[in-house]
C-alpha positions in Angstrom: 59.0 37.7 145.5 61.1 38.1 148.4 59.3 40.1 150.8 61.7 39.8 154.8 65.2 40.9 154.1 66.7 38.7 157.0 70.3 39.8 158.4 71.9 36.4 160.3 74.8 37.3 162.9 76.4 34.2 163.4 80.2 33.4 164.6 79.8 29.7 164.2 79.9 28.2 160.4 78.3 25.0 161.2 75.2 26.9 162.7 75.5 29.5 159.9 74.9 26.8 157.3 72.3 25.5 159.2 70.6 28.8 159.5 70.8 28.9 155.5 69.6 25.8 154.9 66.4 26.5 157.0 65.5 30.3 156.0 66.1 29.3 152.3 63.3 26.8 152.4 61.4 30.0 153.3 59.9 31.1 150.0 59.4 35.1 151.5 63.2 35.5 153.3 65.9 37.0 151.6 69.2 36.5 153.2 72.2 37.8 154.2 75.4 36.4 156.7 77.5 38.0 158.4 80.2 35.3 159.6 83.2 35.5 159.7 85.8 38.0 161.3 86.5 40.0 158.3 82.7 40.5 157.6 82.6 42.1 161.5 84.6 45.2 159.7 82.2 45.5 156.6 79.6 48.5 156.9 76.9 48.8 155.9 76.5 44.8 155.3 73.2 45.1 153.3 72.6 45.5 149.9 68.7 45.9 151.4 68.1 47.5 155.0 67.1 44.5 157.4 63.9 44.3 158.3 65.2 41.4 160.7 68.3 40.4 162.4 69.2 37.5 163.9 71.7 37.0 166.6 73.6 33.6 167.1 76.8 32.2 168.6 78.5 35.6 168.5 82.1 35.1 169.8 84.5 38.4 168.4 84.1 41.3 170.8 83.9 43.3 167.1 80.5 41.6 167.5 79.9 44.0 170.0 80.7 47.6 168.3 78.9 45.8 165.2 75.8 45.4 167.2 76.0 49.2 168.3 76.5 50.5 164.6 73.3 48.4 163.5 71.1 50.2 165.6 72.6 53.4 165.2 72.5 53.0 161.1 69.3 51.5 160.3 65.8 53.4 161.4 64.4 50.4 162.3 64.3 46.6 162.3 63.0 43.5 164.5 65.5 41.2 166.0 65.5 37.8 167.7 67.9 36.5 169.4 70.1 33.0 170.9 69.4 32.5 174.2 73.0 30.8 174.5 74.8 34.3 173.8 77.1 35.1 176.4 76.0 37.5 179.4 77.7 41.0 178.0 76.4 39.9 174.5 73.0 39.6 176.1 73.3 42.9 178.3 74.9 44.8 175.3 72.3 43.8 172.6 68.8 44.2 175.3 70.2 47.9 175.8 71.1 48.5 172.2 67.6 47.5 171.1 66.2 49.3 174.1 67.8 52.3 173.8 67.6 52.7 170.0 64.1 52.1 169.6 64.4 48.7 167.8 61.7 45.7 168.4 62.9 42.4 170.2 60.8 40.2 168.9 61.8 36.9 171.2 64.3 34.1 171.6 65.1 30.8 171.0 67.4 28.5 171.9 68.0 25.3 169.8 67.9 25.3 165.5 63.8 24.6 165.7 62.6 25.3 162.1 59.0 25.7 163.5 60.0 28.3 165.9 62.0 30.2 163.4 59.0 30.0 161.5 56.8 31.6 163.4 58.7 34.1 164.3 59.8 35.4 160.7 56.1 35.5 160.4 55.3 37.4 163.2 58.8 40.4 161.8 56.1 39.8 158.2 53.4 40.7 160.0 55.1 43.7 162.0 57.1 44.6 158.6 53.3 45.0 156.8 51.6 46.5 160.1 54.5 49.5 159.7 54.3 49.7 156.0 50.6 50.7 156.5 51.4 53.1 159.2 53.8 54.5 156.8 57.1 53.5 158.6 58.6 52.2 155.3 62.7 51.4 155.3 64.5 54.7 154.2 67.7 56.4 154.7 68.4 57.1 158.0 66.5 60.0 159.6 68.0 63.1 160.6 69.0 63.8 164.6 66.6 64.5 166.9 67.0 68.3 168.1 66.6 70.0 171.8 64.1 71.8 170.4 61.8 68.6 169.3 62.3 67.0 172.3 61.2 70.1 174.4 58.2 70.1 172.1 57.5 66.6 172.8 57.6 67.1 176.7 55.0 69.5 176.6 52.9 68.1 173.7 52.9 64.3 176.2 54.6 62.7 174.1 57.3 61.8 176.4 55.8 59.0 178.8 56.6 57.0 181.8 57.0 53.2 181.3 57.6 50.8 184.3 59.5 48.1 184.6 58.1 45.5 187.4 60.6 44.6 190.3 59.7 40.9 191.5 60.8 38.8 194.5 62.8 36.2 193.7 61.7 33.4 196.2 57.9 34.2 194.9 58.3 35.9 191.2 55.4 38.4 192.9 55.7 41.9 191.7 56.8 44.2 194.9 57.2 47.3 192.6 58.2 48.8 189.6 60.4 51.6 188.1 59.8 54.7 186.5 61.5 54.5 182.9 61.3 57.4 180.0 60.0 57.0 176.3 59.3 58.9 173.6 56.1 57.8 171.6 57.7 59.9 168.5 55.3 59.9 165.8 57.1 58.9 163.0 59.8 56.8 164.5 57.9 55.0 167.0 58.8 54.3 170.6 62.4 55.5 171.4 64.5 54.6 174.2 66.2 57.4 176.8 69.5 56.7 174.7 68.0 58.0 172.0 66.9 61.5 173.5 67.8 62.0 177.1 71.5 63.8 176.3 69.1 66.8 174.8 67.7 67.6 178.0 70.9 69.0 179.2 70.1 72.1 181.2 69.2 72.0 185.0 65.9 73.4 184.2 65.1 71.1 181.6 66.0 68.3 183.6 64.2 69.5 186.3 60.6 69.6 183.9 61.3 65.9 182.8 61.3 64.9 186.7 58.4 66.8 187.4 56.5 65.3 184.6 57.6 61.5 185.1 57.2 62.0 188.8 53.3 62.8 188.2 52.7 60.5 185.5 54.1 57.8 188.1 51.6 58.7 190.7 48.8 59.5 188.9 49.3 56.1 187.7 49.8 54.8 191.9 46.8 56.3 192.8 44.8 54.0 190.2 46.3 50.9 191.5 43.3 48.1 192.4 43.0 47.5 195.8 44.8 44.1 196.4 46.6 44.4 193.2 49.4 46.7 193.7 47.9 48.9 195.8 51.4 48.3 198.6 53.7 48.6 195.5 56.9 50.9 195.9 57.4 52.6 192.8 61.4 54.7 192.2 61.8 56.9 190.0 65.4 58.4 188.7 66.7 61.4 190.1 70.1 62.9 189.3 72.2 63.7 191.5 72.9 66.7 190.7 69.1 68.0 191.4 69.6 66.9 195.0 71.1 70.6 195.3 68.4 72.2 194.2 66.4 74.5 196.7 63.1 73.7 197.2 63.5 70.8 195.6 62.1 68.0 198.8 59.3 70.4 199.3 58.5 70.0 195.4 58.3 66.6 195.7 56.3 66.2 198.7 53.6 68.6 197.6 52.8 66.1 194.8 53.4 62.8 196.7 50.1 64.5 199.2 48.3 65.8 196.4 48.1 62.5 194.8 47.0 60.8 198.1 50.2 58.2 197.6 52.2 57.1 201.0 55.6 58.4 201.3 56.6 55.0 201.7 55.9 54.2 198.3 57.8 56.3 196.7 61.5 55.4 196.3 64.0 57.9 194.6 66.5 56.1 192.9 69.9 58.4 192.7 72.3 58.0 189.9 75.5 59.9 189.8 76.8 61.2 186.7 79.0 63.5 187.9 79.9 63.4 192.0 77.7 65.2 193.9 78.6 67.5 196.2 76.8 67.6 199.6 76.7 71.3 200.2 73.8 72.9 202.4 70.8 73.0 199.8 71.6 69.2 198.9 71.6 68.4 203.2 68.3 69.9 203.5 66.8 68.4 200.7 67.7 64.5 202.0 66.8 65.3 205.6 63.2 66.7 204.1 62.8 63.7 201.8 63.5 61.0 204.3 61.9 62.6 207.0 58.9 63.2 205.0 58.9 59.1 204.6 60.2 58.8 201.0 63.1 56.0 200.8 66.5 56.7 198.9 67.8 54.0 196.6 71.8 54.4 195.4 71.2 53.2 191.7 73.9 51.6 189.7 76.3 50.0 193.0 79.3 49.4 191.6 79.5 51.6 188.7 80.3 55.6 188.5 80.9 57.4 191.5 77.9 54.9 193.3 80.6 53.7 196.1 81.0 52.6 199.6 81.4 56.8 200.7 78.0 57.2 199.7 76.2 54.8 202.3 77.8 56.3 204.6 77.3 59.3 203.7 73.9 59.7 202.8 70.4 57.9 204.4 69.9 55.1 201.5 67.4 52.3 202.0 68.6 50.6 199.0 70.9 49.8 197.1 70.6 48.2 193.0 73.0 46.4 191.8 74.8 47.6 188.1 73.1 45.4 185.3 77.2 44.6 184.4 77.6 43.4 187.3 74.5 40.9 187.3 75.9 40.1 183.3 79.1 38.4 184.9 77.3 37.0 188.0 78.5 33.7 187.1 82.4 34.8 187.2 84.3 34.3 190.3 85.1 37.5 190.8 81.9 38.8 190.3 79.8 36.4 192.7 82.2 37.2 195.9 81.4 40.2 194.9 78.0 39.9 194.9 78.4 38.2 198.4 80.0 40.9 199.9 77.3 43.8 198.9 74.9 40.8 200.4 76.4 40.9 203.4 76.8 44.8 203.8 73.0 45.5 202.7 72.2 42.9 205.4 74.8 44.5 207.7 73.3 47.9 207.1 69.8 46.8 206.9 69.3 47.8 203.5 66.8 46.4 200.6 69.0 45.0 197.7 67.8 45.1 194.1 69.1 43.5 190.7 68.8 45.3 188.0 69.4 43.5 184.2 68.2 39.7 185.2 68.1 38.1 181.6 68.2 34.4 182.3 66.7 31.8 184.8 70.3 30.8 185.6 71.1 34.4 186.8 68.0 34.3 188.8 68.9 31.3 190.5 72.4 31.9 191.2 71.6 35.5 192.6 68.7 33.8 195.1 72.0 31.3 195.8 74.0 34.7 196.6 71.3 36.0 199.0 69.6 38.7 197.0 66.2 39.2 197.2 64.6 40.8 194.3 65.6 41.6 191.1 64.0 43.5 187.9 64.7 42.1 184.4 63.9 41.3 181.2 63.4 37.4 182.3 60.6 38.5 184.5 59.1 41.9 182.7 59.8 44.5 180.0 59.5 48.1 179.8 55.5 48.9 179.5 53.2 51.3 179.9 50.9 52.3 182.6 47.8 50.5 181.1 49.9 47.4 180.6 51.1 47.1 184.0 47.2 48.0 185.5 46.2 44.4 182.8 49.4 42.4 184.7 48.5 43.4 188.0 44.8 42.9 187.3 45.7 38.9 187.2 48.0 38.6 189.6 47.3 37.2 193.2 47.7 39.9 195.4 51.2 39.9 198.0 49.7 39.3 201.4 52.3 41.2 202.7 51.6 44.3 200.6 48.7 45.1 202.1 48.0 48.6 203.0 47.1 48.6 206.5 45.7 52.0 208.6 47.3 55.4 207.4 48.5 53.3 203.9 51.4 51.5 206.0 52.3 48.4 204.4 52.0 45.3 206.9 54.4 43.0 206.6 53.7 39.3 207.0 56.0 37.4 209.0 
């Protein structure tokens, strides 16, 4: 019996067959291609919802809005994917998976039979695992509501994850951002896309900060002694809430009550709509920075994130928009690249890549002059436990050691 429905994505016929001819020898995978252009229009392409899909050689940009409808349509599946796919496939289909909750379940990168057999057994195993938890296949589940994620917030179901930033000469960990999930109980981890438009009120958005903000250094505060203890951890900030009163003081009550350096705390400031520096919003900055927490300008390059803002406001850092890093290779986009190198330098400001996927993007960006980088090539998403366990085994940074008063000192 025919237990893995298996959905195969792949532009390339040749490869397609191939595929076939190696998941029909499976005796437990039933298949289904998706090939050519016409099939890019058909939706739903199952008969059977996938319990796995498999990306490969994907060349239409249909691909792209195909990808999107997948993992808006089905509740959940496992997917593994080519590690040749090209950079805005690869950005596209981590934030798709990321943001609607689906499980990445690995790459490969040549036709290996063995590989691909091990991993259809480990989407088995996940496939049973979840049918014993009760997260059978089903029609898709209603939307979420403002009220249920409200609910959530206060009943701790909505959790900080981090992501490890890493230097790129040494691969160390120098510190890690503050990310949102949902641990839903019936739908299983969700990503921000998922739920993050339903906290749409100032006040609202203000109670997710808050509660991120302490997880985040309740979770500083544990950090071993050697093993993270120097680490700068950012956290996301709208812009917006820069103009709140009262808002630095807020924010520096429970940076002291946690016993957590200023200095390791980095605000990262996204822009979704232009903010306007009126008096509340001047105080605020001038409290934060003074008070010794740093000011990143998140997503350079993208939105309003623009040249006005470094002069206008006190940054220490700027991150580069994970689009960006997707075309690092391009021309265009590596002068680019070069330029913001040389202003951060110019300015003497930190410079951060956000969205590093693959070792030639690492490479060429140390090439370029940046420093450090965050990335699914170096670390996921995880939770607080799981990044105590990874910093538990890794040699500590010599020149993240706290020194007196929990300044870091900086080797030469």
């Amino acid at each position: 019996m025919k237990t893995l429905s298996v959905l195969l994505l792949c532009s390339n016929t040749f490869r397609a067959r191939r595929f076939t001819r190696i998941l029909d020898s499976t005796a437990f995978v039933q298949l289904q291609v998706v090939c050519s252009d016409d099939d890019w229009t058909c939706f739903p392409p199952c008969t059977q919802a996938p319990d796995l899909v498999i990306c490969d050689s994907l060349a239409s940009p249909a691909a792209i809005h195909y990808l999107r409808r997948l993992c808006e349509y089905y509740p959940f599946f496992s997917m593994i994917a080519s590690t040749t796919l090209k950079a805005p496939f690869r950005w596209g289909l981590a934030n798709f998976l990321e943001y609607s909750g689906k499980h990445d379940l690995g790459s490969f990168e040549e036709l290996d039979a063995p590989l691909l057999g091990e991993l259809l057994l480990k989407a088995l195993a996940l496939k049973s695992r979840r049918a014993g938890q009760g997260h059978g296949q089903s029609a898709p589940p209603p939307p979420l509501t403002q009220e249920q994620a409200l609910l959530a917030l206060e009943q701790r179901q909505i959790v900080a994850f981090f992501q490890p930033q890493v230097c790129l000469k040494t691969r160390r960990i120098t510190g890690a951002e503050t990310l949102v999930r949902w641990l839903h109980p019936s739908r299983g981890v969700l990503g921000p896309g998922a739920f993050l438009a339903l906290f749409e009120r100032p006040e609202q958005q203000r109670q997710l900060f808050h509660s991120l903000l302490q997880q985040g250094l309740d979770l500083q505060r544990r950090l071993p002694v050697g093993h993270g203890a120097g680490l700068v951890f950012s956290y996301n900030l709208e812009a917006s809430q820069l103009r709140e009163p009262g808002l630095a003081r807020q924010i520096l009550q429970r940076i002291e009550a946690a016993a957590v350096p200023a200095s390791q705390v980095t605000l990262e400031i996204t822009e979704r709509v232009a903010l306007v520096l009126d008096m509340p919003a001047i105080e605020n900055i001038s409290l934060l920075v003074k008070g010794g927490v740093r000011l990143s300008l998140d997503d350079f390059g993208c939105g309003y994130s623009s040249l006005t803002r470094l002069a206008d406001i006190p940054f220490s850092q700027v991150k580069l928009d994970a689009g960006l890093i997707g075309n690092a290779h391009g021309p265009k986009a590596s002068l680019i690249i070069e330029a913001v190198v040389s202003l951060a330098r110019s300015l003497e400001l930190e410079l951060v890549a956000e969205g590093v996927e693959t070792p030639r993007q690492r490479a060429h960006l140390r090439r370029l002059g940046v420093g450090a980088a965050q990335g699914y090539l170096f670390h996921k998403p995880m939770d607080g436990a799981s990044l105590l366990r990874l910093l538990a085994v890794e040699e500590p940074d010599p020149r993240l050691s706290p020194g007196p008063g929990g300044r870091l000192l900086k080797a030469p």
